[in-house]
N, C-alpha and C positions, 0 to 999 in steps of 0.2 A: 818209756818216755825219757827225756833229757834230765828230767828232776824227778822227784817221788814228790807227790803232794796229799799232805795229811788235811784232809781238809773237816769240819766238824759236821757230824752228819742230823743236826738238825734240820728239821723242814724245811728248804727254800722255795722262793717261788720259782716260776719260771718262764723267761720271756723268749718267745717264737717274733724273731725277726728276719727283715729279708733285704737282698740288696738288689737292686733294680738302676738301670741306665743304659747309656748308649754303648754302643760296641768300643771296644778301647779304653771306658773310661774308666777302668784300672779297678773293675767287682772281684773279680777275682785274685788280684794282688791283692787289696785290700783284705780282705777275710785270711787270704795264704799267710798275709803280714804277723797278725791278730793271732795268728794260730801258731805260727813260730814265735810272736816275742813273748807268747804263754807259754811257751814248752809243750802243748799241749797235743805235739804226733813224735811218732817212733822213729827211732835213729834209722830204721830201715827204711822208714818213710822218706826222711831227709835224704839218706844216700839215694834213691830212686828220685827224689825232684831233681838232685844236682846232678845225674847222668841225664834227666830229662831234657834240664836246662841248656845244657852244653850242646845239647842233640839238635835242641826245635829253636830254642831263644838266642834274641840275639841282644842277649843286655852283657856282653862282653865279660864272660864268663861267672857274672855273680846268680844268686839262686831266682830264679822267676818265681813267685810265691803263688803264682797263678794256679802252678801245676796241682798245688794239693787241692786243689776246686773242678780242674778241670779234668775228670779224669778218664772222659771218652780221648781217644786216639785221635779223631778225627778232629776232634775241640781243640788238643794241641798242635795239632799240624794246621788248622785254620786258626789257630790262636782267637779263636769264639767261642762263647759258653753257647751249648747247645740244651742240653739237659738242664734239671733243678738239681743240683748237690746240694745235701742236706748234709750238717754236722752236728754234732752234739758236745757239749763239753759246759764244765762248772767252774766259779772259782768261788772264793772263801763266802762272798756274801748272795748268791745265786746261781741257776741253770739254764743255760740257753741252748735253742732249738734256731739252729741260722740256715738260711735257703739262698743261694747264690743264683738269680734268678736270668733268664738268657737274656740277652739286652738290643739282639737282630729283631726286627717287627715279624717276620716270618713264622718265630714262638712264642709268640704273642699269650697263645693256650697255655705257656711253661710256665710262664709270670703269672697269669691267673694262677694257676695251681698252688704254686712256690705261694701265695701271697691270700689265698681264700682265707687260712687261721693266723695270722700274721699281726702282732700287736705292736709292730714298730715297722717301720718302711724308712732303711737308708740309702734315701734318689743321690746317688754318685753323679757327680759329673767333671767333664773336665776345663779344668778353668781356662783355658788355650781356646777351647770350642766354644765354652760357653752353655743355654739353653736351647737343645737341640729339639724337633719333632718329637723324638721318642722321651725327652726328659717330658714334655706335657705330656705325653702319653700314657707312660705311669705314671706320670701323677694322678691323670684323670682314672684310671683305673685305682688305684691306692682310695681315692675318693668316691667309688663306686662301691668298693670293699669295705668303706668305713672304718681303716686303718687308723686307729685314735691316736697314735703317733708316729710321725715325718721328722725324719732329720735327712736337711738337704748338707750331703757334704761334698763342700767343692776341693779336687783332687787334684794333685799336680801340682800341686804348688812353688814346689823346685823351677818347675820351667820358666816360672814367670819370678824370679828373685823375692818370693813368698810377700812377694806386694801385695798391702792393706787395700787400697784406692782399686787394685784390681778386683779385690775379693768384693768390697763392699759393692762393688758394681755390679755383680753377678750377684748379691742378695738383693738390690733392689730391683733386678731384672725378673724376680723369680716370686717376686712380691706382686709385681704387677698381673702373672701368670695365675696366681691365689684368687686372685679377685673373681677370677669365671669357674674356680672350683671349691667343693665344700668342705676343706681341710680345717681341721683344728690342730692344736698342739705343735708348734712347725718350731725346729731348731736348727740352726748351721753352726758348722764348723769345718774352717782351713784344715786340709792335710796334707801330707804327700805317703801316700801306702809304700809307696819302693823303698823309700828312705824310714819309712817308721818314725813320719812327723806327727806327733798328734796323735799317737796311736795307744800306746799303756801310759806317757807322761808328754805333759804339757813341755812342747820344742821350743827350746830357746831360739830358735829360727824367725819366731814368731810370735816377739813378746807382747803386742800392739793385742793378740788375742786373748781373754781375758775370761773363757769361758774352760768347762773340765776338758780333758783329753775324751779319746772313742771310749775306752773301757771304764771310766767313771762315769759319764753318761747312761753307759750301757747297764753300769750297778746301782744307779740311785733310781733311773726314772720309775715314778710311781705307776704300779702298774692298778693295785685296787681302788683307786678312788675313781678309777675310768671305766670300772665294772659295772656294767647296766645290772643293777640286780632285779628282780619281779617276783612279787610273793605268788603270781600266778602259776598253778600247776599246769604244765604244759607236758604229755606224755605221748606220742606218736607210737601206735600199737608197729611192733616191727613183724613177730610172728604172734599165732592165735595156735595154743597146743591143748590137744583134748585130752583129757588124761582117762584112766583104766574106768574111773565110777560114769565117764561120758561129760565128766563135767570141763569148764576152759577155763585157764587163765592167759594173760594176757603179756606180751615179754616185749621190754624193749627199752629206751636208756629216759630217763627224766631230762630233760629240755632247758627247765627252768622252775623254780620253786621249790614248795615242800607236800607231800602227801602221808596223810596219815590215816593206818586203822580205823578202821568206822566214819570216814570222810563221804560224802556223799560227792559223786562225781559226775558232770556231765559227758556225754559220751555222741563227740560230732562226728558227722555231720546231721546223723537221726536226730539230735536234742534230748536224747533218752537220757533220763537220770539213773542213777544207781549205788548203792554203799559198798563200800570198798571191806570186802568179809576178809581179805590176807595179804598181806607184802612178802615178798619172798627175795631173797638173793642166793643163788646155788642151796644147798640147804638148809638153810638158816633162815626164821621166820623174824620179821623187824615191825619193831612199831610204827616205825615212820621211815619215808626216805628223801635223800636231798638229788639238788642239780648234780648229773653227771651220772648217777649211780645208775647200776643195769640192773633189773628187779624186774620181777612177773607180779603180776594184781589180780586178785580172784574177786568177784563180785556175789554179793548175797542171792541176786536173781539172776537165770541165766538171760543173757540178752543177746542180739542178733551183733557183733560185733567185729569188723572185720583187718586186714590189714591195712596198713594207711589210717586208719580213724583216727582224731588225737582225744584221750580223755586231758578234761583240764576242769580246775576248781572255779575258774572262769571266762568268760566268751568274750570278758571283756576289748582284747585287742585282735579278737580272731572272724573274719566274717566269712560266712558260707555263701561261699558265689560259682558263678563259672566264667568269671571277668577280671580282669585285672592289664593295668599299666606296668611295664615293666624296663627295667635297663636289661640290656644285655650286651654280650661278646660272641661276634661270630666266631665260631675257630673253625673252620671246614672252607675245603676249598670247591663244594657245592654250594651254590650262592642261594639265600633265603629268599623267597616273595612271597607276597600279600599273597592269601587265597589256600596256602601250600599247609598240609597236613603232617603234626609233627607226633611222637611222642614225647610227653612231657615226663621227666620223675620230680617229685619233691616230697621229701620226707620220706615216705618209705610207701608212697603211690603211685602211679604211674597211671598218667589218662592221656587220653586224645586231646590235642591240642592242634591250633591253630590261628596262625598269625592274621589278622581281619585288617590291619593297619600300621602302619611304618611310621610313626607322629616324626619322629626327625632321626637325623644321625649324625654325631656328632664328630667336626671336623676337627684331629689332632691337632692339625698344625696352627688353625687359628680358635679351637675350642669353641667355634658359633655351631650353631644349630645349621641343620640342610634338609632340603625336602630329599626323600628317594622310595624308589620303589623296588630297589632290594639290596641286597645288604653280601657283601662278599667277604671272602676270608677277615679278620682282622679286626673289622667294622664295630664299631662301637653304636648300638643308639637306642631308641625307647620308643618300646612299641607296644600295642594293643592285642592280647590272647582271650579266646574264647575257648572252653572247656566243654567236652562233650557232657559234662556232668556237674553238681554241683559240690565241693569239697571246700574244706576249711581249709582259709589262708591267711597266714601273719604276713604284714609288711617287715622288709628286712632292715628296716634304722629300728622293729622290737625285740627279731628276733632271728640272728641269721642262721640260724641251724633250720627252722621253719619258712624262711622267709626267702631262701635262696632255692633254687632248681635249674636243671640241664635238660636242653630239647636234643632227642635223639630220634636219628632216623631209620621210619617204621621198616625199611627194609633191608639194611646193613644195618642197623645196630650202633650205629656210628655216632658218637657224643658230638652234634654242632655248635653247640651256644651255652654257656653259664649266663645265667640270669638273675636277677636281683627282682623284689616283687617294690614298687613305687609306690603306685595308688590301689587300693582295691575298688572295684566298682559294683556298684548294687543294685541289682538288677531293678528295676522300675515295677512296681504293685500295680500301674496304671495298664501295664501292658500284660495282655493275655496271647497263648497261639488257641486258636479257635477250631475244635475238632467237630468235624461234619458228622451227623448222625448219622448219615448212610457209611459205612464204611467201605474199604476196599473189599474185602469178601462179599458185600453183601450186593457190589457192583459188580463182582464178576460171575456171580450165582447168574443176576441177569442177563450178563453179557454171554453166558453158558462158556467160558472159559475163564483162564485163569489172565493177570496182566502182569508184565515183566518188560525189562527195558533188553534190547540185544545190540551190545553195546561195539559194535564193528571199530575193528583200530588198524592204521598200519598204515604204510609208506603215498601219498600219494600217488594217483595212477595203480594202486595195488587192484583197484576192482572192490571199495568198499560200498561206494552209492550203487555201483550194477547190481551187486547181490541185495542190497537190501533191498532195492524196487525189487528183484525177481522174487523174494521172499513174502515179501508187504504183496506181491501179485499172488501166489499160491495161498497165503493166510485168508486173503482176502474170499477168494473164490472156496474156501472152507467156512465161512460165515466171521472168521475172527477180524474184531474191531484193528486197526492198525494204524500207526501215522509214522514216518518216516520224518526225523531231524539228520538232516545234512547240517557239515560245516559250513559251507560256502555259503545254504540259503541263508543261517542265522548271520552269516557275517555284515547279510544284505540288510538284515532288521536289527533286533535286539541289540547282537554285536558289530552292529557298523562303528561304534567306538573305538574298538580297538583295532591293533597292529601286529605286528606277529614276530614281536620281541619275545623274549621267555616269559618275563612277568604277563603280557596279557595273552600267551599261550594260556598258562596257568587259573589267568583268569576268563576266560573263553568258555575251558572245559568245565569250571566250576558252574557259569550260568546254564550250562548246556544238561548240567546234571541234575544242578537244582528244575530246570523246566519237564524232564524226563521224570524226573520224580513225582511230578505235580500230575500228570498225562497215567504213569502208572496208577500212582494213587484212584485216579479218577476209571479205572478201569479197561485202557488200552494199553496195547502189547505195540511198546515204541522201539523202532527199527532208529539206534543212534548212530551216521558213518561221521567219524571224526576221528582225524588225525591222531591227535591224543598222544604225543609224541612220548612224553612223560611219565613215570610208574607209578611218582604220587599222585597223580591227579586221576589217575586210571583208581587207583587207591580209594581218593576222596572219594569218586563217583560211586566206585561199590559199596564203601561207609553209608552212606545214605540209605541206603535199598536195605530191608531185610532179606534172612538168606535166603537165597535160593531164587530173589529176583531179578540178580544183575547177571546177566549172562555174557561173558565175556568172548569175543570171538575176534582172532588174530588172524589178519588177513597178511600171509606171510607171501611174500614177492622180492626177487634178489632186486638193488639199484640197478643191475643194467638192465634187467626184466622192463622196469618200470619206465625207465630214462630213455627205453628204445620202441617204449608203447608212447609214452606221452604226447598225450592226443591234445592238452592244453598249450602243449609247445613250454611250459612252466621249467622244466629241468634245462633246456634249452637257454632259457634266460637265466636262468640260478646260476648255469656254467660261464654263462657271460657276464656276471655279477650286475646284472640287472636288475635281479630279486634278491633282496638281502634275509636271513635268516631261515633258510629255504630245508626244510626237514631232510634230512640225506645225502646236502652239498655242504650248508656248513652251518648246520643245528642240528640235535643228535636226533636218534629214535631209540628210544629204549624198548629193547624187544620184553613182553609181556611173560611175568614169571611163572602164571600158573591159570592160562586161558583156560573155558571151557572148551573149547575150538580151532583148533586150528584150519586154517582154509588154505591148501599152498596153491595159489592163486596160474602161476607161472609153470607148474607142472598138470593142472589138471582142466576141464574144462568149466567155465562158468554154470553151464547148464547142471554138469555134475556137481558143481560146486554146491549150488543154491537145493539140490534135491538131497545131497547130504546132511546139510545143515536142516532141513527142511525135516525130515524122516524122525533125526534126534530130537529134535525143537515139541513136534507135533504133540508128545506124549507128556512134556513137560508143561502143557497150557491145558492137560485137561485138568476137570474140577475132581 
């Protein structure tokens, strides 16, 4: 480094801060600034910005300080932060964790990231531009996150002759912006980062300012008085290890509180109580353990106990449901709707999830609420999930390590949404589902077959209503009960509501699935031809069904096959843009990953088709 710094290696704390704003508005000069007038990178570091600088910038040959921030290729040649750069570095009274976070709405997912542990949020902006889209944007995100402390710094200050009357203008523009978000703790201060106004000591530039410089701010603010602390034990089991005698204990990091030997613990979502017979940390046996700590718990009786469960000292802030109101962040650029089947993780669980309602979504630019019915890249709003199951859930203003979770989808694997938990909902005691005595086995003992749904998918004009009548004909004339759901008849009843947008595609297939279910239940072998364009909702439909009762059959037909049979004239108008969102002209079809069936409709003959499905079928409905 430039100096040697002997610094005294008592305890300090340590603040995790981030810088967020619009493109240009000088995040990355600002922290490069901070980092050279600390001395705090390598002379070879230096030399490497200032061949940088010469290369890519055009600040007339002085050092860009950007560079030490930005240090993808592609960030300096678009002079945009892409990535989260993260730095480390101390000085005499503290240590700081700083995340330079992208300021393009495109990595929107960087910001969150950069910003989920983040105990200060510095909203840069520039005083020339003013409050931009994206300066509310993080904000409202910063406000989402529950970031206890904002410091708005307005930047640039050189440009505008470090005018007072300008500044204060942009603080009470920003003030008004507060009002529709739930920030506390808010500080501003004039700078200019290029110039190193305001940066380690108070600029004479700017004597009308009368508050600390950036790095005295950054050493004084109190960070403990803003620690939510909770004597409640809060323990999220991560793994469950059986050891040689067959007995378990239980591993995974303390949350919140204190636990101690011979404590008696609840153990959700079962309710089960139990006393706590050992605390352990690698090898070492403890009488007690605090927040943060990783430790394994052995219990006096063995109990059924699995991963995900949280032991806690109390239930007080935790309810077991499978509902909950929540904020979220789309980040995928597959757009979310009502109906669509997700996996959820939180804590260290992972369940079935699904979105039932879109309450609003909120609009960046003017922070009002908006109705929609789905939600694309970017999109900020709060919406309603229902859980396949019931699981303990903390709201995240008690506890954000429990209280946050990410939907990710069931068949890429793909993170779409960070999420916050708002309201919890409790399910109603009033309301019961109502199980029939006679059951499905004991209706198809009667029925002298078994009942299953055979769930036909594929392109328009593929030949899926021909085969299932020819099918629903041969079942029939075998004695088996049958009822055939077409798309098009429900679209005549049930779903005459909807349209054939994506959201009520999605929502189509789900009433079609939910009624197929009811029909199997009831003891017939339901013949479904629907489009079903989508792999989640082919998804959903099988979630429903136990296994072995969804039988999936992919009626596979090339578009010209299709487009040169169609007998409804449909592709005809789709090419004339007559019919809008038209499966195979311009809405997708996602071809099915792991059918029971395939039928290739366009190489073989229908007759053949329906007696090969028929043959395989036959053996799978006996009892």
């Amino acid at each position: 480094m430039n100096k040697k710094i002997n610094f005294n290696q008592t305890k300090k704390d340590i603040l995790k801060f981030i810088t967020c704003g619009s493109v240009d508005d000088g995040k990355s000069t600002l922290l490069g600034r901070m980092l050279y007038e600390k001395k705090f990178i390598f002379l070879d570091q230096l030399s490497e910005i200032k061949n940088a600088s010469n290369k890519y910038s055009s600040h007339n040959n002085n050092i860009d300080y950007s560079y030490l921030l930005d240090g993808l290729l592609s960030e300096r040649e678009q002079k945009i932060t892409i990535d989260v750069a993260y730095r480390y570095f101390e000085t005499e009274n503290r240590k700081f964790i700083l995340a330079d976070t992208p300021g393009h709405e495109q990595y929107t997912r960087n910001m969150v990231t950069g910003a989920s542990n983040a105990e200060l949020a510095i909203i840069l902006l520039d005083v020339k531009k003013g409050i931009k889209e994206q300066t509310k944007r993080h904000s409202l995100i910063c406000s989402l996150l529950n970031i206890p402390n904002i410091l708005l710094a307005v930047n640039k200050m050189d440009l505008i002759g470090y005018s007072k009357k300008r500044y204060e203008n942009i603080i009470e523009q920003y003030k008004r912006v507060l009002k529709k978000l739930d920030l506390s703790n808010i500080s501003y201060m004039p700078l200019s980062a290029l110039n190193g106004d305001n940066i380690v000591k108070n600029s004479k530039k700017m004597p009308w300012y009368k508050g600390p410089c950036l790095f005295d701010f950054l050493e004084k603010i109190d960070l403990q008085s803003q620690i939510k602390t909770s004597n409640n034990f809060y323990f999220p089991v991560q793994l469950v290890q059986t050891l040689k005698n067959n007995k378990r204990k239980y591993l995974g990091t303390v949350k919140s509180g204190t636990v101690r030997e011979g404590e008696v613990l609840e153990i959700l979502p079962s309710g089960v109580f139990n006393t706590v017979k050992k605390i352990s940390m690698y090898k070492n046996n403890l009488k007690l353990a605090n927040k943060n700590m990783s430790i394994s718990i052995s219990f006096k009786k063995e109990t059924d106990i699995s991963r995900g469960d949280i032991l806690t000292s109390s239930k007080k802030l935790i309810t077991v449901t499978d509902r909950f109101i929540a904020k979220i962040i789309w980040m995928d650029k597959v757009s979310a709707f009502i109906g669509r089947i997700y996996n959820l993780k939180i804590g260290h669980s992972i369940v079935t999830a699904q979105i039932v309602k879109i309450i609003n979504k909120i609009n960046t630019k003017s922070l009002s609420f908006e109705k929609a019915n789905t939600l694309k890249m970017n999109d900020i709003a709060i919406i309603e999930v229902t859980l396949e199951k019931k699981i303990p859930l903390v709201k995240f203003k008690d506890n954000k390590d429990l209280g946050s979770f990410i939907l990710i989808d069931k068949i890429t694997n793909n993170t779409l949404a960070a999420g916050m938990l708002e309201n919890i909902i409790k399910v109603s005691k009033n309301v019961f589902y109502s199980d029939s005595k006679i059951t499905q086995k004991r209706r198809n003992i009667l029925n002298g077959h078994k009942s299953k749904v055979i769930w036909f998918t594929g392109l328009s004009g593929a030949g899926k209503s021909t085969l299932a009548k020819g099918l629903e004909n041969k079942l029939y004339k075998k004695g088996i009960r049958t009822y055939i759901l077409d798309g098009d008849n429900l679209r005549t009843g049930i779903n005459s509501d909807l349209g054939f947008s994506e959201e009520a595609r999605v929502e189509n297939i789900r009433r079609a699935a939910e009624i197929s279910k009811l029909m199997v239940e009831s003891g017939i072998v339901v013949l479904a031809a629907f489009i079903s364009p989508y792999q989640a909702e082919r998804n959903l439909a099988r979630n429903l069904f136990k296994k072995g009762d969804f039988i999936e059959v992919f009626v596979k037909a090339s578009l010209e096959y299709v487009e040169k049979r169609d007998v409804k004239g449909l592709y005809a108008r789709a090419r004339k843009g007559e019919i809008k969102n038209f499966t195979g002209i311009d809405s997708p079809y996602e071809i099915p990953s792991k059918p029971e069936f395939i039928i290739n409709t366009d190489k073989e003959k229908i007759e053949t088709s329906i007696n090969n499905i028929y043959k395989a079928l036959i053996f799978k409905l006996e009892i």
